[in-house]
N, CA, C and O atoms as a DFTB+ gen file, in Angstrom:
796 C
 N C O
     1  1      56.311      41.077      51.867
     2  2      57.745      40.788      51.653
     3  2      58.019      39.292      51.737
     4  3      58.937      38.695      51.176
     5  1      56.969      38.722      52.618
     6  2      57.616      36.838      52.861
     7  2      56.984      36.496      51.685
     8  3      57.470      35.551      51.063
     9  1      55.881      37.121      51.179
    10  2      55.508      36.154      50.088
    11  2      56.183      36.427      48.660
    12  3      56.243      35.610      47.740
    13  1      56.749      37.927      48.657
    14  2      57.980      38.073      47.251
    15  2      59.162      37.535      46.953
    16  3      59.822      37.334      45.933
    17  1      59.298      37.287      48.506
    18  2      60.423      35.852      48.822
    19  2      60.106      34.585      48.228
    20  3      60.697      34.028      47.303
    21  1      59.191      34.232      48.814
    22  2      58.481      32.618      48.862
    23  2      58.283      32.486      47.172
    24  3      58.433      31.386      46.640
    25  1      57.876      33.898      46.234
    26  2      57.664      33.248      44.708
    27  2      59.113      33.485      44.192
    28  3      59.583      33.117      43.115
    29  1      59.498      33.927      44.828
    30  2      61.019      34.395      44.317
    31  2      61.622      33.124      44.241
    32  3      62.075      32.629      43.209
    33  1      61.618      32.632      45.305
    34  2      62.455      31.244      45.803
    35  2      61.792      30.182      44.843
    36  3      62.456      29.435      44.125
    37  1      59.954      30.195      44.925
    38  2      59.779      29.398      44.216
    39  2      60.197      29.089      42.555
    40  3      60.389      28.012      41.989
    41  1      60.241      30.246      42.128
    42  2      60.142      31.017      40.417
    43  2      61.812      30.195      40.388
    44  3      61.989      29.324      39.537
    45  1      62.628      30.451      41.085
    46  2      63.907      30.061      40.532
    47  2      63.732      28.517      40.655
    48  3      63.918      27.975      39.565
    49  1      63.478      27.789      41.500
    50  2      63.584      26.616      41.664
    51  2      62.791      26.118      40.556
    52  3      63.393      25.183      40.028
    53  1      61.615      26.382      39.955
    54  2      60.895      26.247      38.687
    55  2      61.974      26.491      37.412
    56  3      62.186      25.684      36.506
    57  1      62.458      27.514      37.542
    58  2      63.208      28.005      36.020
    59  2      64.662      26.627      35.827
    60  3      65.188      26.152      34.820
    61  1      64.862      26.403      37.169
    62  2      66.214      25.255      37.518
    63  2      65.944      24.136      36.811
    64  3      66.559      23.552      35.918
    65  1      64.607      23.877      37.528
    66  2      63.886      22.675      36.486
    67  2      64.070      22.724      35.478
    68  3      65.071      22.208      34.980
    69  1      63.046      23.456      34.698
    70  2      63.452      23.204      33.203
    71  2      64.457      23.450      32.645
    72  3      64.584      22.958      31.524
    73  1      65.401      24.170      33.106
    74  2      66.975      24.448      32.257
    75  2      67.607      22.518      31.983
    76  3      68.229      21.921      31.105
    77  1      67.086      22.228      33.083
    78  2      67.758      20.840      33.368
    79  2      66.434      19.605      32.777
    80  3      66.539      18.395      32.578
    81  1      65.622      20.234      32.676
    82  2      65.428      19.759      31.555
    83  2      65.261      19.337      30.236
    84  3      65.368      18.234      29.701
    85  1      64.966      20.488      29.813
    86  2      64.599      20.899      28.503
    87  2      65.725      20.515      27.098
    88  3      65.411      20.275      25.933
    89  1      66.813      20.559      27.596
    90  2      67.979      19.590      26.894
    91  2      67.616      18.186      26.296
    92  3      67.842      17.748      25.168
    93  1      66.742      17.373      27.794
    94  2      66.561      15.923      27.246
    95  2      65.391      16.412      26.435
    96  3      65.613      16.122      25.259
    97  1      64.417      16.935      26.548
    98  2      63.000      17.259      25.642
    99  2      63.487      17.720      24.470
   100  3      62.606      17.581      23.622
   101  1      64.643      18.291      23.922
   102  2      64.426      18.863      22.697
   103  2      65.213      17.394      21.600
   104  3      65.316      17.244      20.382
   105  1      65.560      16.689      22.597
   106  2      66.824      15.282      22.127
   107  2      65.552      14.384      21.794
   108  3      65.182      14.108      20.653
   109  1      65.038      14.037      22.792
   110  2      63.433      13.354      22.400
   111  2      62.309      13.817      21.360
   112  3      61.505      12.921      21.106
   113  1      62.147      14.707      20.883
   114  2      61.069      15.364      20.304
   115  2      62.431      15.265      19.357
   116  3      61.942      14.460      18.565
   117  1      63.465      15.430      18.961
   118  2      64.194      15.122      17.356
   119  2      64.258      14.073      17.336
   120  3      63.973      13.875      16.155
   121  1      64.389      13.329      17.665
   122  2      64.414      11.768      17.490
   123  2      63.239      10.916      16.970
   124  3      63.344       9.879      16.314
   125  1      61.771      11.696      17.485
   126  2      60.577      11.487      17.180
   127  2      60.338      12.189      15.830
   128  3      59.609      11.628      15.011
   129  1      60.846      13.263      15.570
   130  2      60.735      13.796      13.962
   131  2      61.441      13.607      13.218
   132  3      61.419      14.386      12.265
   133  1      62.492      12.466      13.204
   134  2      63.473      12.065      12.362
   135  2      62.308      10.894      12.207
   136  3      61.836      10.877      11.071
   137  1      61.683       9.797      13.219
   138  2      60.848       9.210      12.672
   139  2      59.661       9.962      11.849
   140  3      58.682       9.268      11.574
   141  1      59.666      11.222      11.464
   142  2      58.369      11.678      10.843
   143  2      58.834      12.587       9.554
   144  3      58.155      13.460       9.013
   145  1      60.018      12.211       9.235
   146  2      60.491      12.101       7.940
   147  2      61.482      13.745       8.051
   148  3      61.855      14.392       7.072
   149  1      61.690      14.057       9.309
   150  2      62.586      15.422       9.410
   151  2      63.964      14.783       9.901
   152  3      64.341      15.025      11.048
   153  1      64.698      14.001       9.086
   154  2      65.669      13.231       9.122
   155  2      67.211      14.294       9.595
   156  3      68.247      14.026      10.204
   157  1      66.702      15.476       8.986
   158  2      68.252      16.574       9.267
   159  2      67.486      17.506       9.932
   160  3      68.108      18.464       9.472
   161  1      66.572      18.076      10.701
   162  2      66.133      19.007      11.404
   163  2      66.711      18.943      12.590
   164  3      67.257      17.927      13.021
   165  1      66.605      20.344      13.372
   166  2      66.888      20.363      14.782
   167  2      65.569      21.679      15.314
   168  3      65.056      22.719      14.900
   169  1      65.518      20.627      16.626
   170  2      64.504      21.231      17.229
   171  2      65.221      21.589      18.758
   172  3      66.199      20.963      19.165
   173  1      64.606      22.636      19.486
   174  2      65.408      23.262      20.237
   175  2      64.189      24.000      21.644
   176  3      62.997      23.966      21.340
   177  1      64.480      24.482      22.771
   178  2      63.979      24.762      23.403
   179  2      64.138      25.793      23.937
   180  3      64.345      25.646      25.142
   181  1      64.141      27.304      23.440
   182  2      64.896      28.938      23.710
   183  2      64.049      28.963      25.465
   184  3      62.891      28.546      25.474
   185  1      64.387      29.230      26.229
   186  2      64.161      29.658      27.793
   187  2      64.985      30.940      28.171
   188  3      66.191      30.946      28.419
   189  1      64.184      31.975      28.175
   190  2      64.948      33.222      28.665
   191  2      64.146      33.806      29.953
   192  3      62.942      33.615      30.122
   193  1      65.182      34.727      31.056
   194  2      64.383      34.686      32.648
   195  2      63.602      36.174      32.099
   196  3      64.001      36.876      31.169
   197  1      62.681      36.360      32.750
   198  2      61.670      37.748      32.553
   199  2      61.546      37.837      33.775
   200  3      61.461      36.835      34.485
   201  1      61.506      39.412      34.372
   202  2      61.454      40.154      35.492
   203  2      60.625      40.155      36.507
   204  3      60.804      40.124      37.725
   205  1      59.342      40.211      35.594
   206  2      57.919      40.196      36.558
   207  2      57.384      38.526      36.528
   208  3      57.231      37.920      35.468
   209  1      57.222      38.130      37.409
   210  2      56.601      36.564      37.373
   211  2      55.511      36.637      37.075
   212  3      54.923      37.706      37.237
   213  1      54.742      35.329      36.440
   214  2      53.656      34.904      35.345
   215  2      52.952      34.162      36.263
   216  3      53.431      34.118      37.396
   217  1      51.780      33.480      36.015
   218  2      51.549      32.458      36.883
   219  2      52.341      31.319      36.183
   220  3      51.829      30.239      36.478
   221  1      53.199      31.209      35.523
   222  2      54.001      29.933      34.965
   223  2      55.446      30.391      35.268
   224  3      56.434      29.774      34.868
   225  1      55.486      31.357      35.900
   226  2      56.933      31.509      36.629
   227  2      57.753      32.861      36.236
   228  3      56.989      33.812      36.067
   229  1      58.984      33.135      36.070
   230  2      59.727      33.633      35.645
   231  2      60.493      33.273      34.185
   232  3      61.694      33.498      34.035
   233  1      59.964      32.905      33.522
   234  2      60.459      32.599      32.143
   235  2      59.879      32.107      31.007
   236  3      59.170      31.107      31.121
   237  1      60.063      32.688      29.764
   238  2      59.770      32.967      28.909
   239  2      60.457      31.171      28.074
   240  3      61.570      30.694      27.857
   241  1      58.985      30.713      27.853
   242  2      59.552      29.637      26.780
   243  2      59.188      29.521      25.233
   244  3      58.010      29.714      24.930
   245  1      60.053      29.238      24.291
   246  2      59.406      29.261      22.665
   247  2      60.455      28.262      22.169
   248  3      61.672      28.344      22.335
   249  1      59.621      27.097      21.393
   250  2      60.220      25.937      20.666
   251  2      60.749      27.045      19.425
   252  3      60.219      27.990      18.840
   253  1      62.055      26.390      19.380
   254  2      62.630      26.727      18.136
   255  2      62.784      25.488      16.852
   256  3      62.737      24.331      17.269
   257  1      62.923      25.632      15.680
   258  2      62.837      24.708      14.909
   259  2      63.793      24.849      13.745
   260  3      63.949      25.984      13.296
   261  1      64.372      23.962      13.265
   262  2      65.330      24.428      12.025
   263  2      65.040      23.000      10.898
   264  3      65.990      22.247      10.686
   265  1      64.182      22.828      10.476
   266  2      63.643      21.810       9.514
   267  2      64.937      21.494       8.286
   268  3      65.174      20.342       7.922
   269  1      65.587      22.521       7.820
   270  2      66.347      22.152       6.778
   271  2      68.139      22.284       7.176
   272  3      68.341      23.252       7.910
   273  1      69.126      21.674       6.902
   274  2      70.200      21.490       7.337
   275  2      71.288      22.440       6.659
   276  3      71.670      22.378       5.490
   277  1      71.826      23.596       7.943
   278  2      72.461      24.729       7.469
   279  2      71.492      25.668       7.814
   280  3      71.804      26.827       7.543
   281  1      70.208      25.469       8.430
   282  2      69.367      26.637       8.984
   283  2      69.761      27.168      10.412
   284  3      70.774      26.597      10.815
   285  1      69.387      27.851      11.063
   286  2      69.848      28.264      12.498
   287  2      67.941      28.208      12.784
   288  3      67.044      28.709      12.106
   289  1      67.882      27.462      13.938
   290  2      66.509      27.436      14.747
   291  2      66.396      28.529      14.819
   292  3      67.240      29.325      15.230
   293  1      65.103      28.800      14.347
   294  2      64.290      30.059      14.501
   295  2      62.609      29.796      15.562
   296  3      62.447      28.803      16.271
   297  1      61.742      30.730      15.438
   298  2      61.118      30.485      16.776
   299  2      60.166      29.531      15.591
   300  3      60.184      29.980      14.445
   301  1      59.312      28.191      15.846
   302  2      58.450      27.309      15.527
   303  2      57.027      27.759      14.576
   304  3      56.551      27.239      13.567
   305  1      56.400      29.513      15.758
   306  2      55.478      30.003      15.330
   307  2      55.672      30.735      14.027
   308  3      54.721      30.780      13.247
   309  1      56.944      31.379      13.683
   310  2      57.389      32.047      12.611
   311  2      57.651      31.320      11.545
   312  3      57.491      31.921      10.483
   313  1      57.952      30.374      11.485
   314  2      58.612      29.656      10.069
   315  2      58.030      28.068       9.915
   316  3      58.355      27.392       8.939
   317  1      57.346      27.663      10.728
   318  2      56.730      26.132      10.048
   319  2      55.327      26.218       9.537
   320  3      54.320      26.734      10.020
   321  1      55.585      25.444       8.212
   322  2      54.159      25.967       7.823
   323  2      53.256      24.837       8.376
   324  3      53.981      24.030       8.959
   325  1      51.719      24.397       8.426
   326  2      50.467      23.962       8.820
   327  2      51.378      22.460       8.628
   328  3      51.777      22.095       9.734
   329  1      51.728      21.672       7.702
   330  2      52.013      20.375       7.959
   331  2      53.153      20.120       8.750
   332  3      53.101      18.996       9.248
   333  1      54.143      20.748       9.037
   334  2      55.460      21.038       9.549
   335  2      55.114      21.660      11.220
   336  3      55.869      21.332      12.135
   337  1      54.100      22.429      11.437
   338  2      53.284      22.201      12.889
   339  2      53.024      21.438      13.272
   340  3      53.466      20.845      14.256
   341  1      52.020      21.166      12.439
   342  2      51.370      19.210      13.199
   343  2      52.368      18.458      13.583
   344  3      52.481      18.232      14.788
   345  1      53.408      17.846      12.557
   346  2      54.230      17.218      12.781
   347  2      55.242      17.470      14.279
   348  3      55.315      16.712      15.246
   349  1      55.825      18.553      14.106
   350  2      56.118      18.888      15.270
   351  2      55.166      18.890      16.941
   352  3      55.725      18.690      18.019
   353  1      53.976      19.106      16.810
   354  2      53.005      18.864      17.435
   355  2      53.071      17.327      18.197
   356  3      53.075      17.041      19.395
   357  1      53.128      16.368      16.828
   358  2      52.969      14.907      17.366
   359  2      53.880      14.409      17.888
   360  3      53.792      13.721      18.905
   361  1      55.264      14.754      17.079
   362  2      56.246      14.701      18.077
   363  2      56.335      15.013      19.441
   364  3      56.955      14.332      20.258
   365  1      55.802      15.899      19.653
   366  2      56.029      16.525      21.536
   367  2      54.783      15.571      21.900
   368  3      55.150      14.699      22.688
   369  1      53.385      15.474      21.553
   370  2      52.272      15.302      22.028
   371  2      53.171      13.483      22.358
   372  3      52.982      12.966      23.459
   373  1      53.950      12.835      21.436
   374  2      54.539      11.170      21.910
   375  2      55.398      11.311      22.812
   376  3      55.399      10.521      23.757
   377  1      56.398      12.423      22.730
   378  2      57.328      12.213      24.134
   379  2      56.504      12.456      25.377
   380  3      56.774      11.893      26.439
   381  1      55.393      13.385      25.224
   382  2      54.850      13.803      26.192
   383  2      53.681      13.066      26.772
   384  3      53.116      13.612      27.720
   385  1      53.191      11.807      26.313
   386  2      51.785      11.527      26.435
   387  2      51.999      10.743      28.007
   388  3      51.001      10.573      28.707
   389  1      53.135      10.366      28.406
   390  2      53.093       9.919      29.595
   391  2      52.993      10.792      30.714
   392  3      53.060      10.208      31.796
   393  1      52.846      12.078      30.761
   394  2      52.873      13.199      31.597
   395  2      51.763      13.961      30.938
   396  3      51.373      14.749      31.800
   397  1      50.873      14.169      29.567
   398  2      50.144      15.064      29.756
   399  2      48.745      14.373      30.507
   400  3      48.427      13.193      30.654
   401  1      48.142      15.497      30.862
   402  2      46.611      14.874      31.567
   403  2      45.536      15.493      30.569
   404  3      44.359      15.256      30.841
   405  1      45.815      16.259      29.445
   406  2      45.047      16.103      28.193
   407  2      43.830      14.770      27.699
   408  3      44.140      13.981      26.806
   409  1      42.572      14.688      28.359
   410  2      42.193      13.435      27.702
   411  2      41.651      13.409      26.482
   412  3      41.097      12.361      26.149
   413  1      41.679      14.505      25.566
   414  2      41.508      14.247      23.879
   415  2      42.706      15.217      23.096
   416  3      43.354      16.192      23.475
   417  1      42.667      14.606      22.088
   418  2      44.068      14.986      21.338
   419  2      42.888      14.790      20.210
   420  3      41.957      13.985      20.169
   421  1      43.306      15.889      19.269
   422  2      42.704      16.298      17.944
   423  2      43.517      16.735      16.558
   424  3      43.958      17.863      16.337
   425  1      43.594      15.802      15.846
   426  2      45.021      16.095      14.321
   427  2      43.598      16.381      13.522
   428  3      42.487      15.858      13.429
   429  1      44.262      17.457      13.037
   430  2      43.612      17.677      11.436
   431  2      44.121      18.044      10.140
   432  3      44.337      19.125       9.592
   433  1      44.282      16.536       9.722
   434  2      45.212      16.460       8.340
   435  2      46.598      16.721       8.606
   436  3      47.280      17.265       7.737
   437  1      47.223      16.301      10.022
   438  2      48.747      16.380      10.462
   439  2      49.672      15.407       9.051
   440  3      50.865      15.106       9.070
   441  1      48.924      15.175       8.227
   442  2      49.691      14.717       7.104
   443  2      49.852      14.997       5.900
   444  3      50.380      14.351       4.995
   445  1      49.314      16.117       5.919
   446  2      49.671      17.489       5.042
   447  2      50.905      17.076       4.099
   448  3      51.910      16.913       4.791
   449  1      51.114      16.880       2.867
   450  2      52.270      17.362       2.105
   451  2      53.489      15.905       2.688
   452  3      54.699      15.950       2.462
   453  1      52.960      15.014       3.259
   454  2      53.680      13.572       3.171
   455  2      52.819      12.575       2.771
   456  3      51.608      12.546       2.555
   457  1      53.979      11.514       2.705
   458  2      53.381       9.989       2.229
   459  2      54.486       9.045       2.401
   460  3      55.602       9.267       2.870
   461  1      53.877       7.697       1.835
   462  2      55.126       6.623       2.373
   463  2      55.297       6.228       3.342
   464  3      54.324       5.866       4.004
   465  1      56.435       6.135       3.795
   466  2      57.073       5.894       4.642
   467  2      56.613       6.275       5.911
   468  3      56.495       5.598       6.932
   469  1      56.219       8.191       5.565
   470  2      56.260       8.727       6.818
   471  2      54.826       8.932       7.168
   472  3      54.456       9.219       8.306
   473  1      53.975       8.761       6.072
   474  2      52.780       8.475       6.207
   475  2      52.140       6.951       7.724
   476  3      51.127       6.829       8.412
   477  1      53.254       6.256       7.588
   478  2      53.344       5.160       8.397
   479  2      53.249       5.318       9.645
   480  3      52.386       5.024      10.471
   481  1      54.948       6.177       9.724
   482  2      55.556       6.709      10.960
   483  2      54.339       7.638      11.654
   484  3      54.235       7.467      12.869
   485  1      53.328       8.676      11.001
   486  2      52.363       9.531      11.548
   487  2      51.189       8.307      12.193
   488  3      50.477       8.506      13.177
   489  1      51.210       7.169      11.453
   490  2      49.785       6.284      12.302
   491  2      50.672       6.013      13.166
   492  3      50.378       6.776      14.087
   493  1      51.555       5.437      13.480
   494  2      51.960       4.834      14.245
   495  2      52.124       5.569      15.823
   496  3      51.753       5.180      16.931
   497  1      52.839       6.781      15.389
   498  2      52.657       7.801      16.943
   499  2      51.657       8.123      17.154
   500  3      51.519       8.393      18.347
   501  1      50.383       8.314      16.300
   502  2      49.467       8.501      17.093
   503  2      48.695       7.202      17.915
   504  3      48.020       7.376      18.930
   505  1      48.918       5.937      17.308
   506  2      48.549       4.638      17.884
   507  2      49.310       4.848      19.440
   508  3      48.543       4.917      20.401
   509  1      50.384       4.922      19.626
   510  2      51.485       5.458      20.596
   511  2      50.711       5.967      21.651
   512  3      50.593       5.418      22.747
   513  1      49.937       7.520      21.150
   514  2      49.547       8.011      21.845
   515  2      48.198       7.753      22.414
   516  3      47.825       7.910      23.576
   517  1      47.464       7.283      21.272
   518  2      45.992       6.517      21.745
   519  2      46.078       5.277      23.138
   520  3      45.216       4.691      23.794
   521  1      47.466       5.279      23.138
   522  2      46.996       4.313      24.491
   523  2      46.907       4.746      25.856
   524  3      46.461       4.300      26.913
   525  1      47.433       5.670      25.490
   526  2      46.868       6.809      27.191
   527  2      45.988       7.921      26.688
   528  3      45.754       8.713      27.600
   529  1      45.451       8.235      25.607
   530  2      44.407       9.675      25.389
   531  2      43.651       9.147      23.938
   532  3      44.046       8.504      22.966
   533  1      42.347       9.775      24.332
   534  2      41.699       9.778      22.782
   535  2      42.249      10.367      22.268
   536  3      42.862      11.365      22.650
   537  1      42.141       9.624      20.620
   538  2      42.815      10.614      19.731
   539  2      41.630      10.596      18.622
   540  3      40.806       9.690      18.494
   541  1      41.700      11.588      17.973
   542  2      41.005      11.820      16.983
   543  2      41.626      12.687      15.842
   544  3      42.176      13.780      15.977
   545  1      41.385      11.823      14.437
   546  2      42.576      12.277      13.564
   547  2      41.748      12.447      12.433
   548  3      41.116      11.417      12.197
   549  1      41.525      13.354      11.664
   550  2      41.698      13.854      10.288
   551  2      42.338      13.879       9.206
   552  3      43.064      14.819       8.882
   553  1      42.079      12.484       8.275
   554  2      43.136      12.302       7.496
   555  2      42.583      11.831       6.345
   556  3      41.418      11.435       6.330
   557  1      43.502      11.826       5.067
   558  2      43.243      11.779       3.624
   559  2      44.201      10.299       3.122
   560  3      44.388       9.818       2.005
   561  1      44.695       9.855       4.548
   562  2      45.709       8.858       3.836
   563  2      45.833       7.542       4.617
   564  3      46.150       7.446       5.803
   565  1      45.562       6.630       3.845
   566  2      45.822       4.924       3.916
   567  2      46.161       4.654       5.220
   568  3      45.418       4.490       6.188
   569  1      47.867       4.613       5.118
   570  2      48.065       4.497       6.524
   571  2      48.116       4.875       7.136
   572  3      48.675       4.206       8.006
   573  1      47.662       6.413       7.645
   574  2      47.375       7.297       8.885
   575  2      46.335       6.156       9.477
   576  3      46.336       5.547      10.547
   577  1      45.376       6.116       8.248
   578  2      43.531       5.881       8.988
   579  2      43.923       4.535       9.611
   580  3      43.607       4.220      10.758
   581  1      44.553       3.851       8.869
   582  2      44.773       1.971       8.918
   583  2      44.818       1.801      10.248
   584  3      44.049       0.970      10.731
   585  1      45.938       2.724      11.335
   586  2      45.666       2.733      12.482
   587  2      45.165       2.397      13.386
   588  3      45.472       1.484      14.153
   589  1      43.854       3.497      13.418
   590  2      43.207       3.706      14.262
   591  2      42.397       2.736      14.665
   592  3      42.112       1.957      13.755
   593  1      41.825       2.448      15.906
   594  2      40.468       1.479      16.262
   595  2      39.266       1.555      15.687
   596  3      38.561       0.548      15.745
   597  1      38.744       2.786      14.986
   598  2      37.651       3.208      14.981
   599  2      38.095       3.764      13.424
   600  3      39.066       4.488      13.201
   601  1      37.113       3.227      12.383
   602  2      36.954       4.672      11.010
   603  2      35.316       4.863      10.991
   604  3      34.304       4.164      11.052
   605  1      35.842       6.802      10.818
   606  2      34.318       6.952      10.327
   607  2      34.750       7.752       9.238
   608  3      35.847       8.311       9.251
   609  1      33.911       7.842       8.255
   610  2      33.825       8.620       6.930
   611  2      32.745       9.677       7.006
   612  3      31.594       9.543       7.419
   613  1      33.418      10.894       6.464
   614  2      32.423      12.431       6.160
   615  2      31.613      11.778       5.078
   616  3      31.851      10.790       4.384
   617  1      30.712      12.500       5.118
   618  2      30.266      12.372       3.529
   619  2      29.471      13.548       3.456
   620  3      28.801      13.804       4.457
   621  1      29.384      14.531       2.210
   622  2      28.435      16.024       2.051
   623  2      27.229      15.460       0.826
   624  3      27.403      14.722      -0.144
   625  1      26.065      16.094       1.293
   626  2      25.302      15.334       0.457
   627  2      24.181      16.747       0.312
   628  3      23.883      17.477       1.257
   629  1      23.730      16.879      -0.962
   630  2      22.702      17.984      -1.158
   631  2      21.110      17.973      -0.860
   632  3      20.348      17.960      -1.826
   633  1      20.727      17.976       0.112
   634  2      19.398      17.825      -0.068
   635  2      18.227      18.887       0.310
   636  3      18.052      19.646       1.264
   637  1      17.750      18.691      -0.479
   638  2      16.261      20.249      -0.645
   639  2      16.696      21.304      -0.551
   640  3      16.212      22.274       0.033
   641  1      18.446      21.146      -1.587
   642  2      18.841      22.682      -2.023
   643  2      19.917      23.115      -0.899
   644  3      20.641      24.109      -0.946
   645  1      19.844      21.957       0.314
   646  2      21.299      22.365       1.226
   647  2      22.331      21.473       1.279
   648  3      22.336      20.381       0.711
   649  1      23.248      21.946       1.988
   650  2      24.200      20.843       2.067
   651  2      24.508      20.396       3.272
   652  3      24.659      21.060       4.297
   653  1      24.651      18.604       3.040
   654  2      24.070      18.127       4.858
   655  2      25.600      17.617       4.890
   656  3      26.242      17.567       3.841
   657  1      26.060      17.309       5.898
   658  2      27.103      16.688       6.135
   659  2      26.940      15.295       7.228
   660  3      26.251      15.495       8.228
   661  1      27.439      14.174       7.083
   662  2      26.513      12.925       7.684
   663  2      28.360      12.474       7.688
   664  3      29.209      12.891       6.900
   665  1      28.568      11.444       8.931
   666  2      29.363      11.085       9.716
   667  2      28.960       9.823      10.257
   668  3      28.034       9.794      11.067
   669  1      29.785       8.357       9.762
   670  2      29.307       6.799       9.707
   671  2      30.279       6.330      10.216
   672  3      31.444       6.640       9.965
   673  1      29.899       5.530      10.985
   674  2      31.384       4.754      11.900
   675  2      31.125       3.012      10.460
   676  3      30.152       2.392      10.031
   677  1      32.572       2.948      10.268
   678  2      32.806       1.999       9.478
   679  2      32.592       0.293       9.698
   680  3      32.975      -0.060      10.813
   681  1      32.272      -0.367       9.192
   682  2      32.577      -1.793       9.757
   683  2      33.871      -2.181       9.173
   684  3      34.480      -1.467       8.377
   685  1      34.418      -3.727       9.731
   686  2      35.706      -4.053       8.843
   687  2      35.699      -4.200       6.902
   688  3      36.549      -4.131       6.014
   689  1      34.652      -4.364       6.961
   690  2      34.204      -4.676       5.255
   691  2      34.443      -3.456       4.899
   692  3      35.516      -3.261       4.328
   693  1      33.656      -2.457       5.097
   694  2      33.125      -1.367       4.970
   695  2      34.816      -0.259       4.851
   696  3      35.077       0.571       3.980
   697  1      35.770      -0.713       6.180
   698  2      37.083      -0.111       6.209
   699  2      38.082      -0.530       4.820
   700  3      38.703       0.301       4.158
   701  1      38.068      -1.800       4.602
   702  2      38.321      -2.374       3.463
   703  2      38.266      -1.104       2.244
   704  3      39.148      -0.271       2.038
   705  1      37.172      -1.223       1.644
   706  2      36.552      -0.465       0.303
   707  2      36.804       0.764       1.014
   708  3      37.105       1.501       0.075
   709  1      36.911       1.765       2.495
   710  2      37.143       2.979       1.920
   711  2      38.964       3.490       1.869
   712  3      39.518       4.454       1.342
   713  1      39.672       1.905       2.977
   714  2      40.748       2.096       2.480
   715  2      41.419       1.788       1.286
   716  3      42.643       1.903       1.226
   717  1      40.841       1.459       0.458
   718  2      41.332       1.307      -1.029
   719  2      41.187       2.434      -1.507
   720  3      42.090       3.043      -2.081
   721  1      39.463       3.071      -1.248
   722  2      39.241       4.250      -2.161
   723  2      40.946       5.246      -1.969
   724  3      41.758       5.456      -2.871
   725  1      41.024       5.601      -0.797
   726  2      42.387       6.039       0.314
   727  2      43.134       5.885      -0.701
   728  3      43.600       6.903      -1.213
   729  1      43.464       4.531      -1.289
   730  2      44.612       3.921      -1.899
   731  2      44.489       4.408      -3.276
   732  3      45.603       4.530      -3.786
   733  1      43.304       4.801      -4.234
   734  2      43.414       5.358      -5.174
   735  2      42.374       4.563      -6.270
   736  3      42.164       4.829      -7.454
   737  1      41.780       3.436      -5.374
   738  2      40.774       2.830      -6.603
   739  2      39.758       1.904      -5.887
   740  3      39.684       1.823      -4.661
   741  1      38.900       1.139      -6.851
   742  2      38.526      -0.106      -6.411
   743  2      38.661      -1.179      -6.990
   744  3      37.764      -1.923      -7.386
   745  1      40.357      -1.385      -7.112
   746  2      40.703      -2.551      -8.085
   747  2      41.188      -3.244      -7.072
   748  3      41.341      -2.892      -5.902
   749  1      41.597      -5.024      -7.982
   750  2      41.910      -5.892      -6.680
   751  2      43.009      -5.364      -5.777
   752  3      42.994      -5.432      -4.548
   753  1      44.059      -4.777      -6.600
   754  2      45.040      -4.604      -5.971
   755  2      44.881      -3.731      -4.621
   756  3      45.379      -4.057      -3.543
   757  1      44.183      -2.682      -4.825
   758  2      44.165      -1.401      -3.992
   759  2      43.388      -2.193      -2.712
   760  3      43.673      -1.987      -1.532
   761  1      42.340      -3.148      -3.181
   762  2      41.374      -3.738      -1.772
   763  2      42.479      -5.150      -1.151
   764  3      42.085      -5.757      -0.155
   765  1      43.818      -5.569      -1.812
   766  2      44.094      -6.566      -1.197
   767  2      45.308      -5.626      -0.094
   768  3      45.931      -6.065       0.873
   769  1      45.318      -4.362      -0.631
   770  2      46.841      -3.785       0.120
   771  2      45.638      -3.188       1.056
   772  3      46.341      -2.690       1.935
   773  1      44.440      -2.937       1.409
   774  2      43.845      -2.048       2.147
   775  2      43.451      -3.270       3.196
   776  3      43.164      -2.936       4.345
   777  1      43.428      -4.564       2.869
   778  2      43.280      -6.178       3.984
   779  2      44.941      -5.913       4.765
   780  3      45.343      -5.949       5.928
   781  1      45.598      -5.633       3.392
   782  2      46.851      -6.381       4.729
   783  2      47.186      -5.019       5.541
   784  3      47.763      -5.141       6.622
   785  1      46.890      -3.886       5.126
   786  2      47.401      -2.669       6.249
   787  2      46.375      -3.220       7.494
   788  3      46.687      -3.205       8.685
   789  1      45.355      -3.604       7.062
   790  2      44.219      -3.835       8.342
   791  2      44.255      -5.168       9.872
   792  3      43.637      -5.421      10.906
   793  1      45.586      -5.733       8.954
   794  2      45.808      -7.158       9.882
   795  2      46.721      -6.910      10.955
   796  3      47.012      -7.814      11.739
């Protein structure tokens, strides 16, 4: 009985927390996806109490998400597709990197179905986040890669009838020519815009 008390007491004082929090987290994490090109979305934080306690308490949490304007947040897992995850992903993973104890963070192709602008905005939070956690990113685009400290390039290659897959950490020369390839060629233009993303 003292100890159905003691989680009882504890479970509410937990659920208090986050009610009082979770307001500023869903204000932070939109603000971070307006930088990631979800300029009219709303993102949201549903918390409902459940009966039997969890080892994470008495309550039930699920990000809600409403990407297009005139939608009603629905639950995150149901309606965002693979690039619209990630994104949302990086968003929480930047408000959050000062509190998680996560020491590797892993994107794969979190830039799915953008470019531009927001192509920018995606290197940039993860640079954000690389300064407290490895990050390791999977990407098809210019300025995601431009980023990072480190490029390495896949490459699949056939030999004696199989297929090998080989993985090269880049030099600056070397980042040059594959951020152009990135860029769409190996003309001057594409290798002088792949110098200045690099400066």
């Amino acid at each position: 009985e003292k100890l159905d008390v003691e989680i009882a007491h504890t479970g509410q004082a937990l659920s208090a927390q986050r009610r009082r929090i979770l307001p500023q987290l869903g204000k932070a994490v939109g603000k971070q996806l307006a930088d990631l090109g979800f300029r009219q979305s709303h993102f949201d934080v549903a918390i409902t109490s459940v009966e039997q306690p969890s080892p994470t308490g008495f309550d039930s949490v699920e990000f809600q998400f409403a990407p297009n304007v005139g939608e009603p947040a629905l639950p995150l897992r149901a309606i965002a597709s693979s690039g619209e995850m990630a994104r949302v992903m990086l968003a929480l993973k930047t408000v959050l990197a000062a509190e998680d104890e996560i020491p590797l963070l892993v994107f794969d192709e979190v830039d799915a179905n953008i470019g531009g602008e927001t192509a920018n905005a995606v290197g940039e939070k993860m640079l954000q986040i690389a300064r407290r956690h490895q990050v390791i990113c999977i990407t098809h685009l210019a300025p995601v890669a431009a980023h990072a400290a480190a490029h390495y390039v896949v490459n699949k290659e056939i030999k004696a009838g199989r297929t090998i897959s080989e993985i090269a950490l880049l030099d600056k020369k070397e980042r040059v020519i594959e951020l152009a390839r990135m860029l769409g060629g190996h003309t001057d233009a594409a290798r002088k815009h792949a110098e200045a993303m690099l400066k």
